[in-house]
N, C-alpha and C positions, 0 to 999 in steps of 0.2 A: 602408268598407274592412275585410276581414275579419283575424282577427286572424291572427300570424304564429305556426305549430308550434311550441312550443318543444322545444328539443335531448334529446338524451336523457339529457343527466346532469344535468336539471333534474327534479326529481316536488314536487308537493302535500304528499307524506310529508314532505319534507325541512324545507319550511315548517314545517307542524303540529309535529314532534318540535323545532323552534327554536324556538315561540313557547312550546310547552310549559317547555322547560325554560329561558328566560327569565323566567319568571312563578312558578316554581318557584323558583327562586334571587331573585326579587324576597323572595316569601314567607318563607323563610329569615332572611332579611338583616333584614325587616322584627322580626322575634322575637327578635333579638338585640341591636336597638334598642331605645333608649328609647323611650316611644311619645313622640310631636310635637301637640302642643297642634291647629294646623289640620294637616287631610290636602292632603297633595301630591301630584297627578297628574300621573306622569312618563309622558312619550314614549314609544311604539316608534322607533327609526331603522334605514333601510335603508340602506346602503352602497354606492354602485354604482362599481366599480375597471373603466374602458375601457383596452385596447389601447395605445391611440395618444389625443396629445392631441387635445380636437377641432376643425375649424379655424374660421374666422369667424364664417361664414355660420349654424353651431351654436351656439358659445358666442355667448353676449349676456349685459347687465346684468337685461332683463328675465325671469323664471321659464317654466318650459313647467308646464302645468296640466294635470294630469293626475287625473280624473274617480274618486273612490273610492267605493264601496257604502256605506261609513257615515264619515260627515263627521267629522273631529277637532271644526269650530267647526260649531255648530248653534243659528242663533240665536231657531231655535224653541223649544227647549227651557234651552236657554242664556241669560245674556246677556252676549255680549260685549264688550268696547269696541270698538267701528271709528271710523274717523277717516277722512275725506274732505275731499280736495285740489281745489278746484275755480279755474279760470282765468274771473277778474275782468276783464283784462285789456278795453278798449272793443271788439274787434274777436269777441271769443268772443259777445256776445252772453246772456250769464249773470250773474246776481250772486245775494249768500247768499239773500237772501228768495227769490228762484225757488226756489232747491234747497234751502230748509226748507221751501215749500209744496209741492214735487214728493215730498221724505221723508215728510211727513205725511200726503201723500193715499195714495202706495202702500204705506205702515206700512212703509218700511223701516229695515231696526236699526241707524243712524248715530248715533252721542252726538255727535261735534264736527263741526264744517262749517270747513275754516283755507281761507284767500283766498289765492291763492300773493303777491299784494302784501305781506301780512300775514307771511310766511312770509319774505321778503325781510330786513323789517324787524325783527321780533321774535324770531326765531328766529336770528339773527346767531352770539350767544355759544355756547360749545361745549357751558357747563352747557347751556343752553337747548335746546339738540338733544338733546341726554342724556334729560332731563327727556322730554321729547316723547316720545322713542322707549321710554322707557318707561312710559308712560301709557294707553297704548292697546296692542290685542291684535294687530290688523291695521290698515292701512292703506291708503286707493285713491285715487286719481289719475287726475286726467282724461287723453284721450289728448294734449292736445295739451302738457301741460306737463313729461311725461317726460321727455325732453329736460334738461330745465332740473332735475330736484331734486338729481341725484347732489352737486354740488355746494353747494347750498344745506342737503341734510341733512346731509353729512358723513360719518365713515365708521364712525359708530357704530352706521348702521343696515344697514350692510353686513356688518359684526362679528355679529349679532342678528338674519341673515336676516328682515329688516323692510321690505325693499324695499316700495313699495307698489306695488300689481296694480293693472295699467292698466283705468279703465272709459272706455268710449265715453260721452260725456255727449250727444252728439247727438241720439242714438237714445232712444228714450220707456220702453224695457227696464232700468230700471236696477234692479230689484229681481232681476230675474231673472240679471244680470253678477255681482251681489255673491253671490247664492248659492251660483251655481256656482263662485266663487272660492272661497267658504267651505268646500265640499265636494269641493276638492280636492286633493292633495297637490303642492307646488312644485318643481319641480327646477330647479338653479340650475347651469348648465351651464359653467365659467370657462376659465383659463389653464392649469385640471390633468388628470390623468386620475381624481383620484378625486370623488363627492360624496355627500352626507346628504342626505336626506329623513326629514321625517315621516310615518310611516303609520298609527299608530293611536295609541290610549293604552290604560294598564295598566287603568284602568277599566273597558275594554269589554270581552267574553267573549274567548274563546279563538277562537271560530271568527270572529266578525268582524273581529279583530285579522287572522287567515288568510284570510280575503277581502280584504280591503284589501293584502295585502302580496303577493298574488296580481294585483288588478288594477294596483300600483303596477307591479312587476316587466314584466307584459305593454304596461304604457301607455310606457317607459322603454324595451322593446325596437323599438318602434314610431318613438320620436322620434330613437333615436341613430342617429347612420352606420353603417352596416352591419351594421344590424340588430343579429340575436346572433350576427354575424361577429365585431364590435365591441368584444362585452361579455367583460371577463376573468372576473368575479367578482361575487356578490353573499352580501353579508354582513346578521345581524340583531344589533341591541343594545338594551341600553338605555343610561344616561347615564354609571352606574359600572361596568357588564359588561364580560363580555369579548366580542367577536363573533365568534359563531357560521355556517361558513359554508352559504350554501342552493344556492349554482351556483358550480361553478369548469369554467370552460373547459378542452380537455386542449389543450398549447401544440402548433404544427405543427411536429414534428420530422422527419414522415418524409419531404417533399419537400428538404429540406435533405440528411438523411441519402441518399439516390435519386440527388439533382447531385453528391456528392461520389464517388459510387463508378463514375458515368460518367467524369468527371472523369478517375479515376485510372485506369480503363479503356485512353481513348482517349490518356494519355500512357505505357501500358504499348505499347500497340500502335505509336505514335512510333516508341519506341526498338526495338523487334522491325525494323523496317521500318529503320532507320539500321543493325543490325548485319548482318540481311542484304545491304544494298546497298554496306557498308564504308565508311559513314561517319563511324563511331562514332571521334573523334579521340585521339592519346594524350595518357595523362595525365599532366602536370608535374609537376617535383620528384621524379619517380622513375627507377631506372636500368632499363631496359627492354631493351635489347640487352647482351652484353657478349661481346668479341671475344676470344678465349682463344686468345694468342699464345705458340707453344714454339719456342725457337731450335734443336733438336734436330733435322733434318732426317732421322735416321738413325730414331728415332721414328715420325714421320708415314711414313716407306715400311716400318716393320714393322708400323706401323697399317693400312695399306693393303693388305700383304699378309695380314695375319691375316682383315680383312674380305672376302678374296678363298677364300681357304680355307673357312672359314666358311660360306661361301654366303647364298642369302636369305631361309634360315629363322629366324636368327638376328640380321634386321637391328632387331626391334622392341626386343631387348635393348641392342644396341649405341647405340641411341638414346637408349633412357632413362639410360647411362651417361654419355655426351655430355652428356646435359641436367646429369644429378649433377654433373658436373665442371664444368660452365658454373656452374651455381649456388654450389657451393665454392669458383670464384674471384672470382666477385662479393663473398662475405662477405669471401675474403682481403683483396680489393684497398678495401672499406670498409674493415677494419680497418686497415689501411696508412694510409690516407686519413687516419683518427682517430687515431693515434699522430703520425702527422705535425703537424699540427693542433695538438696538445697540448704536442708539445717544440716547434714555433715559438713556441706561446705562454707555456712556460717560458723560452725563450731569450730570448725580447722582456721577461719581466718580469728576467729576470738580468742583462741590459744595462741595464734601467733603474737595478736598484738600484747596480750599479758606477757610473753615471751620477752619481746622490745622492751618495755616498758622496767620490766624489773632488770635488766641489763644493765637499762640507764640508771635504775636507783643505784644499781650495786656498784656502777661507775663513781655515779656523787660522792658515793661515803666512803670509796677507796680514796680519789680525790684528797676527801674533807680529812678523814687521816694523815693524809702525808702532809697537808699544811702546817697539821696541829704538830706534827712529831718537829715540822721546820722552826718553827716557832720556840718549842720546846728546846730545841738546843741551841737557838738564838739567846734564846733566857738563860742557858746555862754558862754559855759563852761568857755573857755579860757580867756574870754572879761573880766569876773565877777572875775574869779580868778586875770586877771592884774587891777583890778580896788583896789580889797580888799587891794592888795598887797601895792600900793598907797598909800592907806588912814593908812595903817600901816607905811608906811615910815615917812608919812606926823604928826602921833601921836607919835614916836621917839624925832624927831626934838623937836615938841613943848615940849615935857620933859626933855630934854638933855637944853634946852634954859631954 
């Protein structure tokens, strides 16, 4: 399949002047550093920001492999760790000593061989995945036990882009599965619109950094939906940089802006088409007619004859004073309207307060009554008790005599 055009606000240039001055500001940063007992070879990363998320049938746990001109892991020149997942299980028809005699015969560069049984059992604790996943550089797995790891590694290997790349054990090519995994870059497609890859490292020249970030870009427009419909954005970094952009899509504005001004076209033309045909309704809440009634009958026949004299040259004036005078009583009879309005609603709060006011009087002198009436049988109390007191003195006497 040949490869897709790319757009026109994508160039080569834009590449080369970002890997440049990555490597520039690596350089920099380096010089104002301590220097570091061992050298660290840090990553290139590419960025790739889609549209829209992707849906299923795209996103997977497993990576899309995408074929680069000069390999990150080379284990010709390298040597890496790899680590190989192979299914023990009776039915697979495989166990280790096959596939340590099948590594030895084709020199291929595995250090460890783990049994997925083995994996079950040993690998349980969370150190112990940790541990693993950091021990090795890459990882491969037969096909038929994919299925089965996510859970068994855990999600530290998902955290560390360590998933391991699916090998067909079936087949007699397994030297040639692991190469091309090694020499390719991984794209891990998820739940978001954006992701990382690796394309090159700081190690390598300028221009092959620029190959690779060229084939990575072209291999990524080829796998997503809709092509470079698809694609918002691609960005370059490194681990403490800032990124640098190498493609930004221009966003579709002018079909949108195009529907809106039909849009408001074809409801301009609506309303044309209601005011000619008079449909166009009146509007509430406002006063639209108003009927300007004079009691003066002797008026309206010197109106009549003045319009008669006059003739009808002068009837476009006569009209527009009509209309004046219609308009001048409309404001009159609003203002009327508003003054009215305003003494009802003086008048309702003056009634109210004379309301309050004689409540309180009629409270005081209910009040003032009941003290008097207290008072009054205080008084009477006191009468009866000095009377009793009396007739006790008075029944003393007469026994003492």
């Amino acid at each position: 399949m040949a490869a897709l055009p790319p757009p026109s606000g994508f160039s080569p240039e834009l590449v080369d002047k970002a890997v440049n001055a990555l490597l520039k500001w690596r350089s920099s940063k380096l010089n104002t550093q301590k220097p570091q007992l061992l050298e660290h070879d840090e990553f290139v990363y590419l960025i790739l920001t889609l549209k829209k998320i992707p849906p299923k049938g795209v996103s997977r746990i497993n990576a899309h492999k995408i074929p680069l001109p000069h390999p990150l892991t080379n284990p010709l020149t390298e040597a890496p760790e790899l680590c190989l997942i192979i299914d023990d299980r009776p039915k697979s028809g495989l166990n280790k000593d096959a596939a340590k005699k099948k590594i030895q015969n084709d020199n291929i560069p595995i250090s460890k061989i783990i049994k997925i049984s083995k994996l079950k059992t040993d690998y349980r604790p969370f150190e112990a995945k940790r541990k693993l996943c950091d021990s090795y550089d890459m990882f491969f797995a037969d096909k038929r036990v994919v299925p089965l790891l996510p859970k068994m590694l855990g999600k530290q290997f998902f955290k560390k882009k360590k998933i391991p790349m699916t090998v067909d054990l079936k087949h007699s090519n397994w030297k040639e599965q692991i190469d091309r995994a090694c020499g390719s870059a991984l794209l891990f497609l998820r739940t978001g619109t954006c992701s990382v890859m690796k394309v090159g490292r700081v190690s390598m020249s300028r221009e092959e950094i620029s190959k690779n970030v060229m084939a990575a870009i072209n291999g990524i427009a080829e796998i997503v939906p809709r092509k470079w419909g698809g694609i918002r954005s691609f960005h370059l970094k490194l681990l403490d940089s800032l990124a640098l952009p190498v493609y930004q899509a221009v966003p579709d504005l002018k079909l949108k802006i195009d529907g809106g001004a039909k849009e408001q076209e074809e409801v301009e033309e609506e309303e044309e088409n209601k005011v000619k045909e008079g449909e166009v309704g009146k509007k509430k809440g406002r006063i639209h007619e108003v009927r300007y009634m004079d009691n003066n009958d002797d008026n309206e026949d010197g109106q009549v004859a003045d319009e008669g004299e006059l003739g009808s040259g002068f009837e476009g004036d006569i009209d527009n004073h009509a209309a004046d005078d219609v308009e001048n009583g409309s404001d009159e009879l609003l203002n009327k309207k508003r003054k009215m309005g305003d003494n009802k609603g003086k008048g309702e709060k003056n009634v109210a307060k004379l309301k309050k006011e004689d409540g309180f009087k009629q409270k005081k002198a209910n009040n003032e009554d009941v003290t008097v009436q207290k008072k009054l049988k205080k008084n009477d109390l006191a009468l009866e008790s000095g009377e009793m007191q009396v007739k006790h003195n008075k029944k003393k006497k007469r026994l003492a005599a």
